[in-house]
LOVO-390590 format. One record per atom (N, C-alpha, C): residue number from 1; residue in three letters; atom name; x, y, z. Coordinates in nm, 2 decimals. Layout:
BEGIN
+-----+------+------+--------+--------+--------+
| pos | code | site |      x |      y |      z |
+-----+------+------+--------+--------+--------+
| NUM |  ala |   CA |      X |      Y |      Z |
...
+-----+------+------+--------+--------+--------+
END
This chain:
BEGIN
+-----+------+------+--------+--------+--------+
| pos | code | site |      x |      y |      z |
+-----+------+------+--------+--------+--------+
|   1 |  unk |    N |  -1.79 |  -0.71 |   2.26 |
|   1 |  unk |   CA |  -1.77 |  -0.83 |   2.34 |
|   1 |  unk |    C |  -1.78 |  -0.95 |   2.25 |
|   2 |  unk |    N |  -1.68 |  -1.03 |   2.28 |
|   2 |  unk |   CA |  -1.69 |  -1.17 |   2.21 |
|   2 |  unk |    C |  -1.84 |  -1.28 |   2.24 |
|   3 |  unk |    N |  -1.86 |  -1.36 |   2.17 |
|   3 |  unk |   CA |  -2.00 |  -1.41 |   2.18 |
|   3 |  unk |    C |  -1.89 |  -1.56 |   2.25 |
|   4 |  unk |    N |  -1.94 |  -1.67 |   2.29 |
|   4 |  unk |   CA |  -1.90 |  -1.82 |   2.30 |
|   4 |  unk |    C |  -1.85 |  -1.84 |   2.13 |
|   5 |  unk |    N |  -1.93 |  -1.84 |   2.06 |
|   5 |  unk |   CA |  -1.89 |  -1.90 |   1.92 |
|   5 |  unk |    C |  -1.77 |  -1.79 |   1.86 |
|   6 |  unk |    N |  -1.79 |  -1.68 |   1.88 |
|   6 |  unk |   CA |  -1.62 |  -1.58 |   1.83 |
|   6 |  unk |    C |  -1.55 |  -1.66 |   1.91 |
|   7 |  unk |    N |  -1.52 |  -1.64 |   2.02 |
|   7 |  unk |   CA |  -1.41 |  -1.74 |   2.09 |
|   7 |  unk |    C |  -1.34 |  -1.86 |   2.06 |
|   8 |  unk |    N |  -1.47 |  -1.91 |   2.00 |
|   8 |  unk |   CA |  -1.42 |  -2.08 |   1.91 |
|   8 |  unk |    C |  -1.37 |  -2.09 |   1.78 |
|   9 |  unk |    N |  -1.43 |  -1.92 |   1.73 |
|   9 |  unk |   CA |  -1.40 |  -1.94 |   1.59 |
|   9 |  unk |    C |  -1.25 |  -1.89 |   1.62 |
|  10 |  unk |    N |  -1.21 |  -1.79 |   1.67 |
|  10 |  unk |   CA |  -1.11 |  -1.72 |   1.70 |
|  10 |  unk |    C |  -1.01 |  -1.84 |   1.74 |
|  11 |  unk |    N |  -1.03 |  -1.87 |   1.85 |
|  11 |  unk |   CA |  -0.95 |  -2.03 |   1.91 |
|  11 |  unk |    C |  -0.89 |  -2.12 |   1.79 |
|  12 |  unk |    N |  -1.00 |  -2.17 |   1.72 |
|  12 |  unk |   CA |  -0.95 |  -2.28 |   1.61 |
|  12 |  unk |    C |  -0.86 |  -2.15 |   1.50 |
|  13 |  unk |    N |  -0.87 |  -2.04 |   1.49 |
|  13 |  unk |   CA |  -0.76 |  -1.95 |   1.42 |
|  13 |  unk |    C |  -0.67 |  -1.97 |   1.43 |
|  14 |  unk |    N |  -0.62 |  -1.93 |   1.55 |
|  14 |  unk |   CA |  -0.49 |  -1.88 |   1.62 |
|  14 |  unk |    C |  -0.41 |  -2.04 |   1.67 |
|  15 |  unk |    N |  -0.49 |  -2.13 |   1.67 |
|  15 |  unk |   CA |  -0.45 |  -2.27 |   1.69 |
|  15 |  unk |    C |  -0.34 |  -2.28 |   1.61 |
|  16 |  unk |    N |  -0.16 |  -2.28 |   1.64 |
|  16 |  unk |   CA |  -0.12 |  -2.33 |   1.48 |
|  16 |  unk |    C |  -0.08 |  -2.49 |   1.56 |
|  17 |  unk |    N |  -0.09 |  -2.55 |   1.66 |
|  17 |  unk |   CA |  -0.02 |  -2.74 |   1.66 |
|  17 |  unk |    C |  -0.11 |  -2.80 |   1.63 |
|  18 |  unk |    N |  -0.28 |  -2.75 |   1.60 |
|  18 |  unk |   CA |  -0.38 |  -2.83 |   1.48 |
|  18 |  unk |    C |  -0.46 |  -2.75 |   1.40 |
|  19 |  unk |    N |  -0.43 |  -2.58 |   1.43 |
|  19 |  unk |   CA |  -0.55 |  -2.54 |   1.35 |
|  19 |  unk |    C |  -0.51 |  -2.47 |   1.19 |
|  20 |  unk |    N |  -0.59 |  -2.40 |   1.16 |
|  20 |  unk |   CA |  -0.54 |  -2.35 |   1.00 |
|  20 |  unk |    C |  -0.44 |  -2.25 |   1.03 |
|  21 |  unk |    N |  -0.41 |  -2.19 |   1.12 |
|  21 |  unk |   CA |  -0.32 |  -2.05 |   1.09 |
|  21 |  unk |    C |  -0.20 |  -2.05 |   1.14 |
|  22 |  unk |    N |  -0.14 |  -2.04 |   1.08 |
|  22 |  unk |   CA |   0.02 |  -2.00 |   1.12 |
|  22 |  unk |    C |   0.12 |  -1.92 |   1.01 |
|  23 |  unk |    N |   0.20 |  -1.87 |   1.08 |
|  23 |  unk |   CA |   0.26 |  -1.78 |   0.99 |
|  23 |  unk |    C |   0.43 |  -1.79 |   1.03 |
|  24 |  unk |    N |   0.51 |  -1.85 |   0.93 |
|  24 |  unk |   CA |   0.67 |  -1.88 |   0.97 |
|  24 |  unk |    C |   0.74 |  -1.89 |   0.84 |
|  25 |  unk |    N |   0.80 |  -1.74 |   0.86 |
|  25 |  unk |   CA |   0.91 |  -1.71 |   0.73 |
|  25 |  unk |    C |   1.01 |  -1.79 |   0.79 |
|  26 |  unk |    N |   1.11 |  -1.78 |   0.68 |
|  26 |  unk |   CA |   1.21 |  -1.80 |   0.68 |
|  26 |  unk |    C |   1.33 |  -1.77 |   0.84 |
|  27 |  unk |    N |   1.31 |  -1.61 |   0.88 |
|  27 |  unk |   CA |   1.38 |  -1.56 |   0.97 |
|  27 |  unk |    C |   1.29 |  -1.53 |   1.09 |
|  28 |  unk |    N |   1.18 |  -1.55 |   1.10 |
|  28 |  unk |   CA |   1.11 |  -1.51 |   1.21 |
|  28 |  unk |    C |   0.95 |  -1.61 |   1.22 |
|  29 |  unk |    N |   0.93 |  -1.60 |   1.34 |
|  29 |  unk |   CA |   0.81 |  -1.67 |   1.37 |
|  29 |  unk |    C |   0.70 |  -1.59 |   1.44 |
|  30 |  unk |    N |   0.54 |  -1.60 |   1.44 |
|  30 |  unk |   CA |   0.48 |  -1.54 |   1.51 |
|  30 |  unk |    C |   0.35 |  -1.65 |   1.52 |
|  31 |  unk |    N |   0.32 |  -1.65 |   1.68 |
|  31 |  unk |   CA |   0.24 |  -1.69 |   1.73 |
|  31 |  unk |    C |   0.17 |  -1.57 |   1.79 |
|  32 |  unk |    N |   0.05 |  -1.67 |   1.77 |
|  32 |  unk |   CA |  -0.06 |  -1.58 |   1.81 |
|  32 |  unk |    C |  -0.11 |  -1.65 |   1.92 |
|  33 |  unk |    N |  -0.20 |  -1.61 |   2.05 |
|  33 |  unk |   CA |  -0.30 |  -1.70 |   2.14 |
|  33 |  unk |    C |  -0.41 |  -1.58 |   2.24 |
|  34 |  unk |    N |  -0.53 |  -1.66 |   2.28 |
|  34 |  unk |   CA |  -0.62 |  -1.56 |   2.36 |
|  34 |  unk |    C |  -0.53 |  -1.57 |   2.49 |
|  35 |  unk |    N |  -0.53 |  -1.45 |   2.55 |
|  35 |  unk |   CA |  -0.45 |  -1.36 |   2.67 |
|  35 |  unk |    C |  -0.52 |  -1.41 |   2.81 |
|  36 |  unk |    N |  -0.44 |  -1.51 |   2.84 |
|  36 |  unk |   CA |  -0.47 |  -1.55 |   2.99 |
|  36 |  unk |    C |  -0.60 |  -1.54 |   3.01 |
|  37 |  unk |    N |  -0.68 |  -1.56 |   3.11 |
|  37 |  unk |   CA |  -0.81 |  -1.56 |   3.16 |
|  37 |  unk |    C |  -0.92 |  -1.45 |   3.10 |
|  38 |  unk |    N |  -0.85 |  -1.36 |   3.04 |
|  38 |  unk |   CA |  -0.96 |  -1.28 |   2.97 |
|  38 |  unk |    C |  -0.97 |  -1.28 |   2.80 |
|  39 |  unk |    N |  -1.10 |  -1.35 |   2.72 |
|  39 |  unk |   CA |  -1.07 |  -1.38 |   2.62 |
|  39 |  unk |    C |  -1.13 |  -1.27 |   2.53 |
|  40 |  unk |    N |  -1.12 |  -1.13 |   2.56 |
|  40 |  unk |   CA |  -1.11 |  -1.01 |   2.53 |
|  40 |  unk |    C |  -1.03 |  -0.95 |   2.50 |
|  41 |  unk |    N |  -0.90 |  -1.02 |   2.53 |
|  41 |  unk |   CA |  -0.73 |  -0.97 |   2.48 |
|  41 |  unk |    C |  -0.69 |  -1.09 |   2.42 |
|  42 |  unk |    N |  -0.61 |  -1.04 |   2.30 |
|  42 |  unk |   CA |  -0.53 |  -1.16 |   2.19 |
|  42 |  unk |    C |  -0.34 |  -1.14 |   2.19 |
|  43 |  unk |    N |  -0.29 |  -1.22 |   2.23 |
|  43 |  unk |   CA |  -0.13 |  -1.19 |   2.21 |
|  43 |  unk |    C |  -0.06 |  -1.19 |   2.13 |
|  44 |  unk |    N |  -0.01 |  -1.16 |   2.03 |
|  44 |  unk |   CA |   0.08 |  -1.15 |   1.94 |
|  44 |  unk |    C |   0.23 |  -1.20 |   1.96 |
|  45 |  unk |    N |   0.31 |  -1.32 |   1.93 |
|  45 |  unk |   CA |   0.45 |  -1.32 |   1.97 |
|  45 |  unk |    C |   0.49 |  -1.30 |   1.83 |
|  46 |  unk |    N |   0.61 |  -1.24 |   1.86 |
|  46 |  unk |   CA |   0.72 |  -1.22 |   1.71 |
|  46 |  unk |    C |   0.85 |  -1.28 |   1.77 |
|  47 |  unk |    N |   0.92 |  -1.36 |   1.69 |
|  47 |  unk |   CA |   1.04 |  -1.37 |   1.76 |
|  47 |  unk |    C |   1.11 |  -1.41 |   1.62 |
|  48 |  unk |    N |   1.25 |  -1.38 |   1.61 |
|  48 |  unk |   CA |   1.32 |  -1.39 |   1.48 |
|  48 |  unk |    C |   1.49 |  -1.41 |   1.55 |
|  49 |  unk |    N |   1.56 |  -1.47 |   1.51 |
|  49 |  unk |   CA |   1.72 |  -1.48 |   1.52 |
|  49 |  unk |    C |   1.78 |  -1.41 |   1.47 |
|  50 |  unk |    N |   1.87 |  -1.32 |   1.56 |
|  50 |  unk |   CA |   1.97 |  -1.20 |   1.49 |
|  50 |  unk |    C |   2.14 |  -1.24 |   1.52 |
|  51 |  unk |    N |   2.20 |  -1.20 |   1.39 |
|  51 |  unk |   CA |   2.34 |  -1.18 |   1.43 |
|  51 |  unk |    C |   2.38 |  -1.09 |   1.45 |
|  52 |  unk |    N |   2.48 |  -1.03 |   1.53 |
|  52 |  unk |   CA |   2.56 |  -0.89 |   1.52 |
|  52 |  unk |    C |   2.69 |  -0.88 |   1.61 |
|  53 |  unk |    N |   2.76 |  -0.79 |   1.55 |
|  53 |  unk |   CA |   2.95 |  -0.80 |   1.57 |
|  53 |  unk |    C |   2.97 |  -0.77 |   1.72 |
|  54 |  unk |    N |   2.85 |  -0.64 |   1.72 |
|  54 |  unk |   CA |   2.94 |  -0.60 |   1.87 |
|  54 |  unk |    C |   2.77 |  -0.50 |   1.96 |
|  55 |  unk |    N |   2.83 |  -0.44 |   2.03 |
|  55 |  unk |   CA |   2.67 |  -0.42 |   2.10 |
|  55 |  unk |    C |   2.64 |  -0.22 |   2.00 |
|  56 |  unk |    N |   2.73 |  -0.17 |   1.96 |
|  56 |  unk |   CA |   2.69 |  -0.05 |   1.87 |
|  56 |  unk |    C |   2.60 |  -0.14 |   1.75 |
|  57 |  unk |    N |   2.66 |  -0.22 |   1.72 |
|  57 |  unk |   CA |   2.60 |  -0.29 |   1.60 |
|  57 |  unk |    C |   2.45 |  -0.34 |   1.62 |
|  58 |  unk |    N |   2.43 |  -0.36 |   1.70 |
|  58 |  unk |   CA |   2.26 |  -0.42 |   1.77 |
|  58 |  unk |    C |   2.19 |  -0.31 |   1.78 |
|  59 |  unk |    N |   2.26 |  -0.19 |   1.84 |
|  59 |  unk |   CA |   2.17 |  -0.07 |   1.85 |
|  59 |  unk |    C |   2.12 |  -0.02 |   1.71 |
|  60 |  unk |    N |   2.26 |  -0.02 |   1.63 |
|  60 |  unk |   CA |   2.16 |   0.01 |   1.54 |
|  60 |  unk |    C |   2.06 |  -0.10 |   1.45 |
|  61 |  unk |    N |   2.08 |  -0.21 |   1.46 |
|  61 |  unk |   CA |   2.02 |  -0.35 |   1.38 |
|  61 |  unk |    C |   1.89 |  -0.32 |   1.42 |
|  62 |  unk |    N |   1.86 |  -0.24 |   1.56 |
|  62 |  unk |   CA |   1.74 |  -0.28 |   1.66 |
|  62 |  unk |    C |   1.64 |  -0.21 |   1.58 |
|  63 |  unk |    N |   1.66 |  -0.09 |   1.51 |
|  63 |  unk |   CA |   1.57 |  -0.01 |   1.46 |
|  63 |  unk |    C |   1.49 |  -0.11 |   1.32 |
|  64 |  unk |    N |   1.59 |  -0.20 |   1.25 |
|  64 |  unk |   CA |   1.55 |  -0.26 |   1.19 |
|  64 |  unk |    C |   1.45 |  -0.39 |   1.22 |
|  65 |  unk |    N |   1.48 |  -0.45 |   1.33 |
|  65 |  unk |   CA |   1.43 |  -0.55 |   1.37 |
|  65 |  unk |    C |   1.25 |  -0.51 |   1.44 |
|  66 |  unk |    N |   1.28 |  -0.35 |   1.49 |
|  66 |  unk |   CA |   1.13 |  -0.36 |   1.55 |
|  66 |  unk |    C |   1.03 |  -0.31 |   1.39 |
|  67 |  unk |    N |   1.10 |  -0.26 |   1.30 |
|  67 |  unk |   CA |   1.00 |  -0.23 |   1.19 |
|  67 |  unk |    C |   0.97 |  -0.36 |   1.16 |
|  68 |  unk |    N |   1.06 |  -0.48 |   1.14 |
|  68 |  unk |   CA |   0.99 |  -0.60 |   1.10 |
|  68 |  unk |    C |   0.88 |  -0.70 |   1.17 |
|  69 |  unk |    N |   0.95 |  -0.66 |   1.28 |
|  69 |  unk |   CA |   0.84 |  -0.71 |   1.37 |
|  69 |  unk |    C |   0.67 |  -0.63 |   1.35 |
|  70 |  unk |    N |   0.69 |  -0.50 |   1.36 |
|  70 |  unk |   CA |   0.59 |  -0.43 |   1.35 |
|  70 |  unk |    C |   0.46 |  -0.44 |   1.19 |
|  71 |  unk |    N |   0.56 |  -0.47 |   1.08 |
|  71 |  unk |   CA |   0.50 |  -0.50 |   0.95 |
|  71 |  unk |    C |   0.48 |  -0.66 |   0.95 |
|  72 |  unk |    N |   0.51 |  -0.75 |   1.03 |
|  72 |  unk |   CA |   0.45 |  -0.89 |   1.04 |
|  72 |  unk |    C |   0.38 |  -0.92 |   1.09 |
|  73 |  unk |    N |   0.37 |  -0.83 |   1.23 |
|  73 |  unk |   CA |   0.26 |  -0.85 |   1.34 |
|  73 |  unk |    C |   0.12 |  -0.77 |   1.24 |
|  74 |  unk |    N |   0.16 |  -0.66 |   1.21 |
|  74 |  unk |   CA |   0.04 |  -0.59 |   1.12 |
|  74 |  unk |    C |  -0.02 |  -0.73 |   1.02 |
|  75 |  unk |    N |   0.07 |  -0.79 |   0.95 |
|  75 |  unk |   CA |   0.00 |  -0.87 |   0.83 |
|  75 |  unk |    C |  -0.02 |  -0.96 |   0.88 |
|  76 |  unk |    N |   0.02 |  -1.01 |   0.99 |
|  76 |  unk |   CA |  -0.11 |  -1.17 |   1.03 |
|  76 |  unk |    C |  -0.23 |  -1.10 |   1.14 |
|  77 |  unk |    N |  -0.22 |  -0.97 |   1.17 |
|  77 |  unk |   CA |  -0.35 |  -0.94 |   1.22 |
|  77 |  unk |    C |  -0.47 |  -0.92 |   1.10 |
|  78 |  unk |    N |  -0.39 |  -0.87 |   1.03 |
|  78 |  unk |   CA |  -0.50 |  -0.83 |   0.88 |
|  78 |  unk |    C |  -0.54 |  -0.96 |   0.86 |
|  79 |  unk |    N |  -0.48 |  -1.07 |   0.86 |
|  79 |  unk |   CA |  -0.51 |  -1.19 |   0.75 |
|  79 |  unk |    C |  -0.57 |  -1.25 |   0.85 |
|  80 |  unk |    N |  -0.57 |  -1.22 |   1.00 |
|  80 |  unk |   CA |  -0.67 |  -1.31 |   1.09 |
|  80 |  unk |    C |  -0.79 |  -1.25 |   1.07 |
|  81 |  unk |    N |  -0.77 |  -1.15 |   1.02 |
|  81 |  unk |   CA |  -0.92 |  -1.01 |   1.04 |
|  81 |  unk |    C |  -1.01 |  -1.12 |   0.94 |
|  82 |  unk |    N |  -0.91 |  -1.09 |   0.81 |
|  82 |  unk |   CA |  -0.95 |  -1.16 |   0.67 |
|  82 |  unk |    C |  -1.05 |  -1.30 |   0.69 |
|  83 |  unk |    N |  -0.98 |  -1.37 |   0.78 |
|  83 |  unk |   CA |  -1.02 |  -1.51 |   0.87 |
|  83 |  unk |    C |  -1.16 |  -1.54 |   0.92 |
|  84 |  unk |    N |  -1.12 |  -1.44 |   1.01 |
|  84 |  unk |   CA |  -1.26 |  -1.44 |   1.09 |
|  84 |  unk |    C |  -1.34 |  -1.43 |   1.02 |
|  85 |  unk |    N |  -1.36 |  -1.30 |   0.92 |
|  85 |  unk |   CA |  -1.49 |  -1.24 |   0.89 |
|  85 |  unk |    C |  -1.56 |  -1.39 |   0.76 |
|  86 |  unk |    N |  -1.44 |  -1.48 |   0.71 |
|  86 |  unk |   CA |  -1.52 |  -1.56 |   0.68 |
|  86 |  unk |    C |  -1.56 |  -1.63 |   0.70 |
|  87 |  unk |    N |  -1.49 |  -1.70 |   0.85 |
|  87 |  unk |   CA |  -1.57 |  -1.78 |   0.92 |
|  87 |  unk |    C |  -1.65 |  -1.73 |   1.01 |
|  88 |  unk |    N |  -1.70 |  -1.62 |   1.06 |
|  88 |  unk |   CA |  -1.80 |  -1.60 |   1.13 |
|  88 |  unk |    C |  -1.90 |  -1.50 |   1.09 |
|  89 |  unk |    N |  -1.86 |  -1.45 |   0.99 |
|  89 |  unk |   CA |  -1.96 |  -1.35 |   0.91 |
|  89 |  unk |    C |  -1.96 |  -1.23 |   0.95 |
|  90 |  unk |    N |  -1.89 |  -1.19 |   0.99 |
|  90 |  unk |   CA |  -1.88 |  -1.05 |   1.10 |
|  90 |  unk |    C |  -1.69 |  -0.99 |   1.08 |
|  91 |  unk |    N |  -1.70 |  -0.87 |   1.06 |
|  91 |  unk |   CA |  -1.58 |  -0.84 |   1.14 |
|  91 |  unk |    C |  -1.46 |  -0.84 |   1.26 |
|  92 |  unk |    N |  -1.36 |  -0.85 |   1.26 |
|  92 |  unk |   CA |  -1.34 |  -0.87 |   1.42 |
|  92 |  unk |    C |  -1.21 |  -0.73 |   1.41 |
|  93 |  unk |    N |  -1.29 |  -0.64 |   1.56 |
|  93 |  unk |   CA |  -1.23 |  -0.54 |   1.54 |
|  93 |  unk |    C |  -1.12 |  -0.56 |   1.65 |
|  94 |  unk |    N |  -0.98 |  -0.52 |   1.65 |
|  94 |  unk |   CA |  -0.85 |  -0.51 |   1.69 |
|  94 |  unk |    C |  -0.82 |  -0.39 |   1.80 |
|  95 |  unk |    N |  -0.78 |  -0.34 |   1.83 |
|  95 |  unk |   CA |  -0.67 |  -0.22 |   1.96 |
|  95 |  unk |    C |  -0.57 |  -0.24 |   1.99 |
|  96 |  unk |    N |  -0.45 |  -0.18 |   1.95 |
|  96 |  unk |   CA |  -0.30 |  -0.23 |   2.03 |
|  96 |  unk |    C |  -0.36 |  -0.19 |   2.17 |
|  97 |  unk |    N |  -0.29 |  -0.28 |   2.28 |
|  97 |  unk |   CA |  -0.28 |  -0.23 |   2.42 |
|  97 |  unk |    C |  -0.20 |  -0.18 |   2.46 |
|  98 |  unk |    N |  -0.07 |  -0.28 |   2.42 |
|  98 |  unk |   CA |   0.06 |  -0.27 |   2.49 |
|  98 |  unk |    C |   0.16 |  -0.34 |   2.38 |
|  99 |  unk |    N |   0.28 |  -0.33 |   2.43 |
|  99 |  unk |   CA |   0.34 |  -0.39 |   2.26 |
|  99 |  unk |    C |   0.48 |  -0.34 |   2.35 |
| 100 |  unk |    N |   0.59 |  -0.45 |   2.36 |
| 100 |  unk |   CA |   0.69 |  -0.46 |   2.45 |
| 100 |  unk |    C |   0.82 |  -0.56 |   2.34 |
| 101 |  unk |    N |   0.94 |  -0.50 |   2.35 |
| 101 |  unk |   CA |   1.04 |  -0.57 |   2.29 |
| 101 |  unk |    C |   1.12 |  -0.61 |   2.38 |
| 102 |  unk |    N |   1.27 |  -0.71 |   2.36 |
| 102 |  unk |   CA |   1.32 |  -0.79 |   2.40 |
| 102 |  unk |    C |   1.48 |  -0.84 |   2.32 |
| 103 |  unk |    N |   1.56 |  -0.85 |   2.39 |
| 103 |  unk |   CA |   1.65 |  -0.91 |   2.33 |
| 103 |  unk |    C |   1.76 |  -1.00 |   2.43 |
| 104 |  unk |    N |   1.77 |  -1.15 |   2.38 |
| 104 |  unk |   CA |   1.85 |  -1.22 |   2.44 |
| 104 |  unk |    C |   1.97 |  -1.29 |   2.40 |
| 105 |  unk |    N |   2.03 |  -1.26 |   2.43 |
| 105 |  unk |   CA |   2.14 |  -1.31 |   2.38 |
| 105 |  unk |    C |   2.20 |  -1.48 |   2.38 |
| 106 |  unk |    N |   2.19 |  -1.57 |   2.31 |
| 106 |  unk |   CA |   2.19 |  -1.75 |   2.27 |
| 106 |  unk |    C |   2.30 |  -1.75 |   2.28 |
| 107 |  unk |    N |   2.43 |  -1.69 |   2.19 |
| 107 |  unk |   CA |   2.55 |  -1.81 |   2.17 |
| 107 |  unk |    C |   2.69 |  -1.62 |   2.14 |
| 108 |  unk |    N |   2.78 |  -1.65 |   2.30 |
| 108 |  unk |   CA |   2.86 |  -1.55 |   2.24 |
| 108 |  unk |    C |   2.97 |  -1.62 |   2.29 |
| 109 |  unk |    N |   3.05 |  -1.62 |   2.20 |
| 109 |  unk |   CA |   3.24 |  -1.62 |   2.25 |
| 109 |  unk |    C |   3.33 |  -1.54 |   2.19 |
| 110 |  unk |    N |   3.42 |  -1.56 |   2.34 |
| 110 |  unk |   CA |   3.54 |  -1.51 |   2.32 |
| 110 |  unk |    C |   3.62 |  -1.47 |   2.23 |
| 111 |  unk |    N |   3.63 |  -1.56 |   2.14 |
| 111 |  unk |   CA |   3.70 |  -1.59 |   2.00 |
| 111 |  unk |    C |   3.64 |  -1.50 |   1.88 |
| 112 |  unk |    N |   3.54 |  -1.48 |   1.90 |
| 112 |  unk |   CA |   3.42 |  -1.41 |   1.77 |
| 112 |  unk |    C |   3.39 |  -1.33 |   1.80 |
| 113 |  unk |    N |   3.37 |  -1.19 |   1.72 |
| 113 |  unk |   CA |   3.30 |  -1.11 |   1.81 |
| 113 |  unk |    C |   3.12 |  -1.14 |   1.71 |
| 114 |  unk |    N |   3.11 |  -1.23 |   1.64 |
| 114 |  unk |   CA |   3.01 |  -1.27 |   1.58 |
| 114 |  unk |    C |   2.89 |  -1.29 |   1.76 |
| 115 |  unk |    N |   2.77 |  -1.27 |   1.76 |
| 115 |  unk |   CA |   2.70 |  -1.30 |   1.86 |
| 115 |  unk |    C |   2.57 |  -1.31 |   1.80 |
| 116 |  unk |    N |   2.50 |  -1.40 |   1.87 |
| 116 |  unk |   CA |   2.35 |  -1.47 |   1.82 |
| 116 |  unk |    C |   2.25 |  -1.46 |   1.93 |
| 117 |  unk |    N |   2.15 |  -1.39 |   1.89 |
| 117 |  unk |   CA |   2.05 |  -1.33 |   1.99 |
| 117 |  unk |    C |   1.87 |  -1.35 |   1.93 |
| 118 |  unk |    N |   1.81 |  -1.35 |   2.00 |
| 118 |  unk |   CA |   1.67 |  -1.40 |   2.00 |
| 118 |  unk |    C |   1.63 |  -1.24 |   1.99 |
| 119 |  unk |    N |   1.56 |  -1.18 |   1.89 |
| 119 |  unk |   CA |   1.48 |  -1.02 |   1.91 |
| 119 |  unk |    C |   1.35 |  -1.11 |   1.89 |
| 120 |  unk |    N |   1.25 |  -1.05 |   2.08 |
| 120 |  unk |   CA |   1.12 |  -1.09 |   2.07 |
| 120 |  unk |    C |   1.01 |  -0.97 |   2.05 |
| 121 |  unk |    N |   0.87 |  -0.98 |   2.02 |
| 121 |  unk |   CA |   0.79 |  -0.83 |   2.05 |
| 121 |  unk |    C |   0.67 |  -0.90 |   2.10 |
| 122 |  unk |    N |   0.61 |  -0.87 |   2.17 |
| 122 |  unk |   CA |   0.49 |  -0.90 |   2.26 |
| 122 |  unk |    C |   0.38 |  -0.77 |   2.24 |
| 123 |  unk |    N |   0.28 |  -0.85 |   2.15 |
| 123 |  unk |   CA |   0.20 |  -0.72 |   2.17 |
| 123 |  unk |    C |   0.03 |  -0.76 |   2.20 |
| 124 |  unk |    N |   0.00 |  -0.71 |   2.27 |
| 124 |  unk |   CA |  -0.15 |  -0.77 |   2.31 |
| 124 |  unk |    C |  -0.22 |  -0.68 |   2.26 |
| 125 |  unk |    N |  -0.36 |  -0.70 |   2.24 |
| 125 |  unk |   CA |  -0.45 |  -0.61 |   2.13 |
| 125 |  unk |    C |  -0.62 |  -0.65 |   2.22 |
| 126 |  unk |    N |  -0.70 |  -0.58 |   2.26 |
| 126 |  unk |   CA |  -0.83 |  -0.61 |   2.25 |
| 126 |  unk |    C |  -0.87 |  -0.63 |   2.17 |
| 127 |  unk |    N |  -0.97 |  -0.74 |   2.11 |
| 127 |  unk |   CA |  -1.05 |  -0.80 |   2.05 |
| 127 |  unk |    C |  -1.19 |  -0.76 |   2.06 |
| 128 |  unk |    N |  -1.27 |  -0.72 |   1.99 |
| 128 |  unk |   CA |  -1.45 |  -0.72 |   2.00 |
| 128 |  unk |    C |  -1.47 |  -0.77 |   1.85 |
+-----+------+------+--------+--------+--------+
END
């Protein structure tokens, strides 16, 4: 169980509109935040912009897009881990709970079969 001061430390982490951490390549973004009313779950967002020709073509893109998501969400949990333990002196141990993907489709026409879609992944993790 988190203490009041893990929470704050964890809080100013995951803060990226003032705090030290954020993480945004080139092609993809992930935020992180404490999970609604219980500050024993942590969220993970991934979200990155895809193109693709036609809808066979996405199925297979898709296999690609959840590995990336999956090895980015991995390396900013490591590097929050890395985080914590130096600002709070302690470890902070992780759990996947749940972990859910997503795809939306932004910008398609008629004329193109080019189409532009949002791949999201949502994964929440208990925290101690």
């Amino acid at each position: 169980m988190l203490t009041v001061e893990d929470i704050n430390i964890l809080g100013q982490l995951l803060n990226t509109s003032m705090g030290i951490s954020s993480m945004v390549t080139p092609t993809a973004s992930i935020k992180c935040y404490l999970y609604g009313s219980d500050p024993n779950k942590m969220c993970v967002d991934f979200t990155t912009v895809v193109t693709f020709a036609s809808e066979s073509s996405l199925r297979e893109q898709k296999k690609a897009f959840e590995n990336e998501s999956t090895q980015l969400t991995d390396a900013k949990i490591k590097e929050l881990k890395k985080e914590f333990k130096s600002s709070a002196g302690r470890t902070l141990k992780t759990k996947l709970v749940n972990t859910d993907d997503s795809i939306e489709i932004i910008n398609a026409s008629p004329h193109t079969p080019r189409k532009t879609a949002y791949y999201r992944r949502k994964s929440v993790f208990e925290v101690e």
